[in-house]
C-alpha positions in Angstrom: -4.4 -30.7 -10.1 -1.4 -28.2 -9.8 -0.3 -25.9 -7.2 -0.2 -22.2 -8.4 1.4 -19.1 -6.5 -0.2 -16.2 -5.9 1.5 -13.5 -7.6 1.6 -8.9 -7.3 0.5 -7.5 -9.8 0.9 -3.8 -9.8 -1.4 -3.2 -6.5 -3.9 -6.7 -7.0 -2.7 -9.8 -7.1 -2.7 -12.5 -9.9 -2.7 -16.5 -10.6 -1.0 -17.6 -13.8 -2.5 -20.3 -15.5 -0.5 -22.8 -17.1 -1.1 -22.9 -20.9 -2.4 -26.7 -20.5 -5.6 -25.3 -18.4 -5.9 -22.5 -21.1 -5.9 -25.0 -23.5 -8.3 -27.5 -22.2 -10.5 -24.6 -21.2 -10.4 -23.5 -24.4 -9.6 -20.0 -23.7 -7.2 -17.6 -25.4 -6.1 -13.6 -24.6 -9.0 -11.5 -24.0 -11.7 -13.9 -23.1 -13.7 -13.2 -20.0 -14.0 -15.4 -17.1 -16.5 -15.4 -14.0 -15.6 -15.9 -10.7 -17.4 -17.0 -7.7 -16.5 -17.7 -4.0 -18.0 -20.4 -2.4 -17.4 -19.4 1.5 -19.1 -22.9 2.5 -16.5 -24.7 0.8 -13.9 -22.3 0.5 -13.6 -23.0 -3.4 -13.3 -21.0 -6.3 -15.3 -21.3 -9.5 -13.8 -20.0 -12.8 -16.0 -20.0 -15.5 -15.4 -18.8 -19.7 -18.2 -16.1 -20.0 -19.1 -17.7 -23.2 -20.1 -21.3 -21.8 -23.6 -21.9 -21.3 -25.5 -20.7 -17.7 -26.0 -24.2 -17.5 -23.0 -25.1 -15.7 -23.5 -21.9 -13.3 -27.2 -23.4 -12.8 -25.4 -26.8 -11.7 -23.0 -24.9 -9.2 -25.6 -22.9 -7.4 -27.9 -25.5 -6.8 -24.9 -27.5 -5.4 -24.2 -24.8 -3.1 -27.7 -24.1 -2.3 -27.8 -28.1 -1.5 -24.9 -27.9 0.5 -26.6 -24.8 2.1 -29.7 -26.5 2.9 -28.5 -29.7 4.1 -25.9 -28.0 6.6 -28.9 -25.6 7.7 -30.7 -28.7 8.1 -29.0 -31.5 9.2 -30.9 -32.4 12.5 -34.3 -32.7 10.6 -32.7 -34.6 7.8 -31.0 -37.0 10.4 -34.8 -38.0 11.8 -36.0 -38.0 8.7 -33.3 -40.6 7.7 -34.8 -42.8 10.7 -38.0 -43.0 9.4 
């Protein structure tokens, strides 16, 4: 893990990438990226366009489990007791 700074960029702002994380993510100048918030978790998913929807699949069920489970807990807790 490495700290990054949050950097202007004409009027948005901007997060450089150190070429070791380009490297490993096996990216290079003008590929695309999606991004996703996670509010519940206050994360942020980066993902190369040209990776499978597989990994996308993987991170919205984990956020619709998290989801779930927070909406839930109270029932899951009695269920737990049974």
């Amino acid at each position: 893990m490495k700290t990054q700074k949050i950097i202007k960029v004409g009027n948005s702002y901007g997060i450089i990438f150190p070429i070791d994380f380009i490297r490993l993510a096996k990216l290079k100048v003008g590929d695309k990226v999606e991004v996703e918030v996670d509010r519940a978790t206050q994360s942020i998913l980066i993902t190369p366009k040209k990776i499978n929807s597989k990994i996308m699949r993987k991170f919205e069920f984990y956020n619709w489990l998290n989801e779930y489970t927070e909406k839930n807990k109270e029932l899951i807790k009695a269920l737990a007791k049974h």
